[in-house]
N, C-alpha and C positions, 0 to 999 in steps of 0.2 A: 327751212331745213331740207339738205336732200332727203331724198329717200333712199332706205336702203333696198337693197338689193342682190338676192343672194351670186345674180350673173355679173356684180361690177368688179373693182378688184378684188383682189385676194382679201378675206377675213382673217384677220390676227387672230385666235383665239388667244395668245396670250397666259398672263394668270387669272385670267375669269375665274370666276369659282364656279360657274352656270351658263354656256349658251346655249339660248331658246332659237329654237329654225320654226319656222311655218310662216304661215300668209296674216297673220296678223301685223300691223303696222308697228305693233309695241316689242316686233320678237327682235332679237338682236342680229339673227337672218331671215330677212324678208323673203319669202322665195311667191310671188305672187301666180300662182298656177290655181286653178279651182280644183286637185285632185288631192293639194295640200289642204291638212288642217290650219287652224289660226294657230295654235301649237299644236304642232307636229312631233315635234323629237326634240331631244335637249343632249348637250354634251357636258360634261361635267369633269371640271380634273380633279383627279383624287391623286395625293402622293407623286406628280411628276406625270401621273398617265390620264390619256381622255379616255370617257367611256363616253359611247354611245346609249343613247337610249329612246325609243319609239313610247309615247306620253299618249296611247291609246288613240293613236290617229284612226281615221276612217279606211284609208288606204294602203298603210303599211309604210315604216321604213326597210329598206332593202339596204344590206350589206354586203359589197362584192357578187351582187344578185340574187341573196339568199334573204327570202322576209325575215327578221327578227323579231323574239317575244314582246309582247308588250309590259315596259316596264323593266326587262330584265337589262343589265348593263353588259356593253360589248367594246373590247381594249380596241384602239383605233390604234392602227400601227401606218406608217408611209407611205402611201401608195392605195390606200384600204379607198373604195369609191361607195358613196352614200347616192342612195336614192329617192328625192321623195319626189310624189308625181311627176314627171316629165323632166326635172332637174335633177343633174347630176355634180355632186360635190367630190372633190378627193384632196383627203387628207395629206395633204403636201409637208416639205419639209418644214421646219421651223413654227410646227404647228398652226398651219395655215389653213386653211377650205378655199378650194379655188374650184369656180365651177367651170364644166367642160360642155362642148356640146353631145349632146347624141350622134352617135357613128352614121357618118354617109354611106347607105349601101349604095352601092353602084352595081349594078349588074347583079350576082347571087354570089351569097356568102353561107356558108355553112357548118356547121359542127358536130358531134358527134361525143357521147359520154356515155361510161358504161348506166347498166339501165340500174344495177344492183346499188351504186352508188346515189342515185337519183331518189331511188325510193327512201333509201338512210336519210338523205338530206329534205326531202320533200313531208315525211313525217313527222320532223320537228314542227313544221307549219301548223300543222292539226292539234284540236287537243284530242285526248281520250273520246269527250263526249262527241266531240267532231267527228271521229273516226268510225263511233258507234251508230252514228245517227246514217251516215254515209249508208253505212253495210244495212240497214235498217231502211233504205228507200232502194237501195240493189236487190235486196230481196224481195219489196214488193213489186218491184218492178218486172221482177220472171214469176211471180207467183202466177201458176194455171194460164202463163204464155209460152207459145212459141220464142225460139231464139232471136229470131227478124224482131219481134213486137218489144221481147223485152229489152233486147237492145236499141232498139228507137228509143223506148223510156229511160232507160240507163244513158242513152245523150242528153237526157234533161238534167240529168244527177250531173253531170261533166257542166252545162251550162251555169249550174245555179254556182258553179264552184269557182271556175274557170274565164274569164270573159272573152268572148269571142266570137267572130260573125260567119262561122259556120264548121261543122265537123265533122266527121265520118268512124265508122268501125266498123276495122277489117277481121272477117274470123279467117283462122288457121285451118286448112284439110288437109289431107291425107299430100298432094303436090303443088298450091298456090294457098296466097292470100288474097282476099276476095271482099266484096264491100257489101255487108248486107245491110248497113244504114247508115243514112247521111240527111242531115237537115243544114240550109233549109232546102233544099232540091238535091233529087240525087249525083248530078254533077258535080255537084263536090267531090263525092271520090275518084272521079278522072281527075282533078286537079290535085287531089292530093298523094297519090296512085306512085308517083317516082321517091315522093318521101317516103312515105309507107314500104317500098319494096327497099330501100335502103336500110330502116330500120327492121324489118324480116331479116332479111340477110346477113347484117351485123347484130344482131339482137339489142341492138344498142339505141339511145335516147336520141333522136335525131331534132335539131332545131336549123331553121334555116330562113334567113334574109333576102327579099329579091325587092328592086325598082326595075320594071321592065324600061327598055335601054331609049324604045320610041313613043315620039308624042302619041294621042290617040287621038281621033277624029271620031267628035258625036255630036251628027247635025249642023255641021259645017265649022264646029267648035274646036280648036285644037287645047288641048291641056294633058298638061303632065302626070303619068299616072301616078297615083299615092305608093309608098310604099308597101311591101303586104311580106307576110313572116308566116311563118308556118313550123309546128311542132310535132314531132308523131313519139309514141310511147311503145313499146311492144307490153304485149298484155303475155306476162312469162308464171307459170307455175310451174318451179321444181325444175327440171330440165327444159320441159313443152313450152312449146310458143303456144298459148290461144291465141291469139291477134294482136293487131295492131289500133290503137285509137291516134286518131290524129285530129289538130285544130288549126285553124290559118283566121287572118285579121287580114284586114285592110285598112289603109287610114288611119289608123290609132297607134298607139305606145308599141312599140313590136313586143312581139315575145323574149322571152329572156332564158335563161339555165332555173331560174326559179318556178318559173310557170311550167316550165318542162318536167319538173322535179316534182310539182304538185299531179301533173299529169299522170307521174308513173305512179303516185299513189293510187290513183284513181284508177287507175287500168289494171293494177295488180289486184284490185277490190272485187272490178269488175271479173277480170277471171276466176275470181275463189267464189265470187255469184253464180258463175256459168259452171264452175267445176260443181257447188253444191245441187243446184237445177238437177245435172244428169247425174248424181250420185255417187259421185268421186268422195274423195278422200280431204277434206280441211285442215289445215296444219294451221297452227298459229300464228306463224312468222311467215308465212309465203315462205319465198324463196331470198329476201334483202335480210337477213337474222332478228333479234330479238328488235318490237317496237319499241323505238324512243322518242316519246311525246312531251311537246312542253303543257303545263298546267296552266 
Protein backbone atom coordinates (compact mmCIF):
# COMPACT_ATOMS: atom_id res chain seq x y z
CA UNK A 1 0.00 0.00 0.00
CA UNK A 2 1.48 3.43 -0.71
CA UNK A 3 2.13 5.60 1.75
CA UNK A 4 0.54 8.44 2.57
CA UNK A 5 1.90 11.56 2.60
CA UNK A 6 0.86 14.90 3.70
CA UNK A 7 3.37 16.55 0.45
CA UNK A 8 1.47 14.19 -2.29
CA UNK A 9 -1.65 15.31 -3.90
CA UNK A 10 -4.10 17.27 -2.54
CA UNK A 11 -6.26 15.54 0.74
CA UNK A 12 -9.96 15.39 0.07
CA UNK A 13 -11.18 15.93 3.45
CA UNK A 14 -14.45 15.34 2.29
CA UNK A 15 -17.39 14.16 4.72
CA UNK A 16 -14.86 12.58 7.15
CA UNK A 17 -16.25 13.08 10.46
CA UNK A 18 -12.32 13.12 11.82
CA UNK A 19 -8.99 13.76 10.18
CA UNK A 20 -6.00 12.79 12.14
CA UNK A 21 -2.42 14.85 10.67
CA UNK A 22 0.77 13.78 12.31
CA UNK A 23 3.79 11.31 11.74
CA UNK A 24 2.10 8.27 12.68
CA UNK A 25 1.62 5.69 9.79
CA UNK A 26 -2.23 5.24 11.00
CA UNK A 27 -2.91 9.07 10.71
CA UNK A 28 -5.14 9.86 7.70
CA UNK A 29 -2.21 12.79 6.99
CA UNK A 30 1.03 11.46 7.27
CA UNK A 31 3.34 14.33 7.36
CA UNK A 32 6.65 12.50 8.25
CA UNK A 33 8.93 15.28 9.87
CA UNK A 34 10.46 14.52 13.57
CA UNK A 35 9.07 18.15 14.77
CA UNK A 36 5.57 16.44 14.15
CA UNK A 37 3.63 14.42 16.73
CA UNK A 38 2.36 10.83 15.71
CA UNK A 39 -1.02 12.71 16.31
CA UNK A 40 -0.59 16.12 15.87
CA UNK A 41 -3.83 17.85 15.25
CA UNK A 42 -7.14 16.61 13.84
CA UNK A 43 -9.81 18.38 11.67
CA UNK A 44 -13.25 17.72 12.36
CA UNK A 45 -16.55 18.79 10.41
CA UNK A 46 -19.14 19.86 12.36
CA UNK A 47 -22.40 21.20 10.66
CA UNK A 48 -20.66 21.89 6.94
CA UNK A 49 -17.56 23.63 8.80
CA UNK A 50 -13.89 22.12 9.50
CA UNK A 51 -12.44 23.04 12.72
CA UNK A 52 -9.18 22.69 13.42
CA UNK A 53 -7.61 21.40 16.42
CA UNK A 54 -3.84 20.81 17.94
CA UNK A 55 -4.29 17.09 20.06
CA UNK A 56 -1.65 18.30 22.52
CA UNK A 57 1.39 18.03 20.16
CA UNK A 58 4.93 18.66 21.37
CA UNK A 59 5.42 21.48 19.01
CA UNK A 60 2.42 23.38 18.21
CA UNK A 61 -0.12 23.66 15.49
CA UNK A 62 0.25 27.14 14.04
CA UNK A 63 -2.53 28.91 12.18
CA UNK A 64 -1.93 31.66 9.63
CA UNK A 65 1.34 31.76 12.11
CA UNK A 66 -0.37 32.23 15.20
CA UNK A 67 0.13 28.96 17.75
CA UNK A 68 -3.20 27.70 18.58
CA UNK A 69 -4.69 26.42 22.11
CA UNK A 70 -4.44 22.96 22.82
CA UNK A 71 -7.55 21.20 22.25
CA UNK A 72 -9.58 24.33 21.51
CA UNK A 73 -11.24 24.24 17.94
CA UNK A 74 -10.47 26.79 15.09
CA UNK A 75 -13.08 27.41 11.83
CA UNK A 76 -10.78 26.74 8.78
CA UNK A 77 -11.96 29.08 6.06
CA UNK A 78 -10.02 29.14 2.12
CA UNK A 79 -6.89 30.01 2.06
CA UNK A 80 -6.30 29.51 6.16
CA UNK A 81 -2.49 27.83 6.02
CA UNK A 82 -1.71 25.11 8.74
CA UNK A 83 1.68 24.46 10.26
CA UNK A 84 3.08 21.66 11.76
CA UNK A 85 6.83 21.22 12.01
CA UNK A 86 8.49 22.16 8.78
CA UNK A 87 5.11 21.46 6.73
CA UNK A 88 2.81 23.53 5.52
CA UNK A 89 -0.91 22.73 4.60
CA UNK A 90 -3.58 25.22 3.12
CA UNK A 91 -6.94 24.83 3.14
CA UNK A 92 -7.86 24.98 -0.50
CA UNK A 93 -11.09 25.08 -2.04
CA UNK A 94 -13.40 22.25 -2.08
CA UNK A 95 -12.19 21.25 1.18
CA UNK A 96 -8.90 20.16 0.30
CA UNK A 97 -5.21 20.33 2.21
CA UNK A 98 -2.81 20.83 -0.27
CA UNK A 99 0.73 21.31 0.94
CA UNK A 100 3.02 24.10 -0.11
CA UNK A 101 6.67 24.45 0.14
CA UNK A 102 8.27 26.90 2.42
CA UNK A 103 8.97 30.46 0.84
CA UNK A 104 12.41 30.80 -1.05
CA UNK A 105 14.19 33.74 0.40
CA UNK A 106 16.34 35.08 -1.97
CA UNK A 107 18.36 37.84 -1.06
CA UNK A 108 16.44 39.78 2.09
CA UNK A 109 12.92 40.02 2.79
CA UNK A 110 11.36 41.85 5.47
CA UNK A 111 8.27 43.07 7.47
CA UNK A 112 7.30 45.08 9.88
CA UNK A 113 3.96 44.95 12.44
CA UNK A 114 2.75 47.29 14.81
CA UNK A 115 4.43 46.07 18.36
CA UNK A 116 0.86 46.76 20.42
CA UNK A 117 -0.75 44.25 18.16
CA UNK A 118 1.92 41.55 18.64
CA UNK A 119 1.81 41.65 22.27
CA UNK A 120 -2.53 41.02 21.98
CA UNK A 121 -1.78 38.23 19.76
CA UNK A 122 1.50 36.75 21.39
CA UNK A 123 -0.40 36.60 24.83
CA UNK A 124 -2.89 34.24 23.82
CA UNK A 125 0.22 31.70 23.49
CA UNK A 126 0.85 32.05 27.31
CA UNK A 127 -1.10 30.71 29.98
CA UNK A 128 -1.80 32.81 33.27
CA UNK A 129 0.57 30.48 35.08
CA UNK A 130 3.18 30.89 32.02
CA UNK A 131 3.09 34.53 32.35
CA UNK A 132 3.54 34.35 36.05
CA UNK A 133 6.23 32.27 36.18
CA UNK A 134 8.08 34.47 33.37
CA UNK A 135 7.80 37.64 35.54
CA UNK A 136 8.94 35.41 38.46
CA UNK A 137 12.60 34.55 36.83
CA UNK A 138 12.69 38.53 35.48
CA UNK A 139 12.62 39.52 38.68
CA UNK A 140 15.13 37.18 39.92
CA UNK A 141 17.03 37.83 37.44
CA UNK A 142 17.83 41.96 38.50
CA UNK A 143 17.33 41.06 42.07
CA UNK A 144 20.77 42.83 43.78
CA UNK A 145 22.25 43.27 39.86
CA UNK A 146 23.38 45.57 37.79
CA UNK A 147 21.44 46.37 34.37
CA UNK A 148 24.31 44.62 32.13
CA UNK A 149 24.14 41.18 34.52
CA UNK A 150 20.54 41.20 34.86
CA UNK A 151 19.95 41.59 31.34
CA UNK A 152 22.44 38.74 30.37
CA UNK A 153 20.15 36.52 32.75
CA UNK A 154 16.91 37.86 31.34
CA UNK A 155 18.46 36.40 27.75
CA UNK A 156 18.20 33.09 29.45
CA UNK A 157 14.41 33.75 30.11
CA UNK A 158 14.16 34.60 26.13
CA UNK A 159 16.13 31.30 25.41
CA UNK A 160 14.16 28.84 27.38
CA UNK A 161 11.13 30.46 25.72
CA UNK A 162 12.09 31.20 22.32
CA UNK A 163 14.39 28.91 20.08
CA UNK A 164 17.22 30.38 18.72
CA UNK A 165 21.08 30.60 18.02
CA UNK A 166 21.82 33.67 19.36
CA UNK A 167 20.40 37.19 20.86
CA UNK A 168 20.97 40.51 21.92
CA UNK A 169 19.41 43.60 24.19
CA UNK A 170 19.51 46.93 23.21
CA UNK A 171 18.73 49.41 26.15
CA UNK A 172 17.17 52.76 25.36
CA UNK A 173 19.37 56.46 26.52
CA UNK A 174 18.73 59.60 26.47
CA UNK A 175 19.96 59.74 22.08
CA UNK A 176 20.82 55.90 20.81
CA UNK A 177 20.11 52.36 21.25
CA UNK A 178 22.91 50.43 22.50
CA UNK A 179 23.80 46.70 23.16
CA UNK A 180 24.58 45.90 26.60
CA UNK A 181 24.09 41.98 26.15
CA UNK A 182 24.32 39.47 23.60
CA UNK A 183 25.09 35.80 23.78
CA UNK A 184 26.76 33.78 22.61
CA UNK A 185 29.42 36.44 21.77
CA UNK A 186 29.12 39.81 21.80
CA UNK A 187 29.08 40.11 17.92
CA UNK A 188 25.79 39.49 17.74
CA UNK A 189 24.77 42.72 18.23
CA UNK A 190 26.67 44.21 15.27
CA UNK A 191 24.75 41.64 13.34
CA UNK A 192 21.87 42.51 14.58
CA UNK A 193 22.29 46.46 15.01
CA UNK A 194 20.31 47.36 11.35
CA UNK A 195 17.30 45.36 12.62
CA UNK A 196 17.24 46.73 15.94
CA UNK A 197 17.71 50.40 14.68
CA UNK A 198 14.75 49.84 12.40
CA UNK A 199 12.57 48.58 15.05
CA UNK A 200 13.72 51.80 17.47
CA UNK A 201 12.75 54.06 14.82
CA UNK A 202 9.33 52.59 13.86
CA UNK A 203 8.52 51.34 17.32
CA UNK A 204 7.47 48.53 15.56
CA UNK A 205 7.94 44.49 15.53
CA UNK A 206 10.54 43.88 12.91
CA UNK A 207 11.00 40.26 11.34
CA UNK A 208 13.32 39.63 8.57
CA UNK A 209 14.57 36.79 6.00
CA UNK A 210 18.16 36.81 4.35
CA UNK A 211 20.11 33.87 2.17
CA UNK A 212 23.22 35.67 1.57
CA UNK A 213 23.40 35.89 -2.51
CA UNK A 214 27.32 34.20 -2.73
CA UNK A 215 28.75 30.85 -2.31
CA UNK A 216 31.31 30.78 0.81
CA UNK A 217 34.68 29.34 0.79
CA UNK A 218 35.85 27.30 4.11
CA UNK A 219 38.92 25.55 3.43
CA UNK A 220 38.91 25.19 -0.16
CA UNK A 221 35.13 24.01 0.30
CA UNK A 222 32.53 25.99 -1.44
CA UNK A 223 28.72 25.61 -0.10
CA UNK A 224 25.75 27.45 0.05
CA UNK A 225 25.07 29.59 2.86
CA UNK A 226 21.82 28.36 5.05
CA UNK A 227 19.19 30.49 5.29
CA UNK A 228 19.09 32.89 8.63
CA UNK A 229 15.99 35.14 9.69
CA UNK A 230 16.15 37.45 12.45
CA UNK A 231 13.39 39.14 14.69
CA UNK A 232 13.69 42.37 16.97
CA UNK A 233 10.99 43.50 19.56
CA UNK A 234 11.03 47.01 20.87
CA UNK A 235 10.83 46.72 24.71
CA UNK A 236 7.90 49.80 25.00
CA UNK A 237 6.41 51.02 28.36
CA UNK A 238 3.53 53.65 28.14
CA UNK A 239 5.01 55.96 25.57
CA UNK A 240 9.07 55.06 26.38
CA UNK A 241 10.98 52.92 24.38
CA UNK A 242 13.28 50.87 27.05
CA UNK A 243 15.06 48.79 24.21
CA UNK A 244 15.05 46.67 21.80
CA UNK A 245 15.49 42.60 22.23
CA UNK A 246 16.38 40.97 19.15
CA UNK A 247 17.02 37.09 17.98
CA UNK A 248 18.33 35.50 14.64
CA UNK A 249 18.66 31.55 13.56
CA UNK A 250 20.47 30.11 11.13
CA UNK A 251 19.82 26.84 9.38
CA UNK A 252 16.66 25.95 10.92
CA UNK A 253 12.65 26.78 10.50
CA UNK A 254 12.87 30.72 10.12
CA UNK A 255 11.25 32.81 12.21
CA UNK A 256 7.70 33.58 11.70
CA UNK A 257 4.89 36.58 12.98
CA UNK A 258 4.33 34.19 15.87
CA UNK A 259 7.68 33.95 17.31
CA UNK A 260 7.89 37.68 16.79
CA UNK A 261 4.54 37.96 18.75
CA UNK A 262 5.88 35.78 21.48
CA UNK A 263 8.86 37.94 21.54
CA UNK A 264 6.94 41.10 22.23
CA UNK A 265 5.57 39.44 25.08
CA UNK A 266 8.70 38.78 26.47
CA UNK A 267 10.31 42.30 25.95
CA UNK A 268 7.38 44.05 27.21
CA UNK A 269 7.91 41.70 30.64
CA UNK A 270 11.35 42.51 30.48
CA UNK A 271 10.68 46.32 30.57
CA UNK A 272 8.04 46.32 33.48
CA UNK A 273 11.27 44.21 35.17
CA UNK A 274 13.62 46.98 34.37
CA UNK A 275 11.00 49.74 35.13
CA UNK A 276 10.28 47.85 38.76
CA UNK A 277 14.38 47.48 39.39
CA UNK A 278 14.75 51.44 39.23
CA UNK A 279 11.45 52.21 40.93
CA UNK A 280 8.97 53.35 38.41
CA UNK A 281 5.60 52.92 38.34
CA UNK A 282 3.80 49.00 37.20
CA UNK A 283 0.58 49.15 35.44
CA UNK A 284 -1.09 45.90 34.84
CA UNK A 285 -1.69 45.99 31.16
CA UNK A 286 1.64 47.54 30.00
CA UNK A 287 0.96 49.36 27.40
CA UNK A 288 -1.04 46.32 24.67
CA UNK A 289 -4.49 46.71 27.11
CA UNK A 290 -6.16 44.35 29.20
CA UNK A 291 -4.38 40.44 29.31
CA UNK A 292 -5.96 37.84 27.43
CA UNK A 293 -4.71 34.42 28.01
CA UNK A 294 -5.79 31.04 27.04
CA UNK A 295 -6.18 28.36 30.00
Amino acid sequence: MREKTASAAPHELGTRSVTVLGRSADCDVVVSDPGVSRRHATIELVMDQHLLRDEGSSNGTFLNGLRIAPGKAFSLREGDVIELGNERLVYGPGARLVAVPPPVVQGAASASFPTADLVRDGRTTFTLDELAELDRELAAAFAGAGRIIGLERALSCVERRIDADAGAVFASDSWRVRALAAKPVPGVAVALAALVDRASSSLEGQLEHARPPQEVVVWAETAVPSPRSAIAAPMIHGNDLVGVLALSRDGKKLFDRADLARLAVVGERIALAILAREGGEKTPHGYGGPITTRR
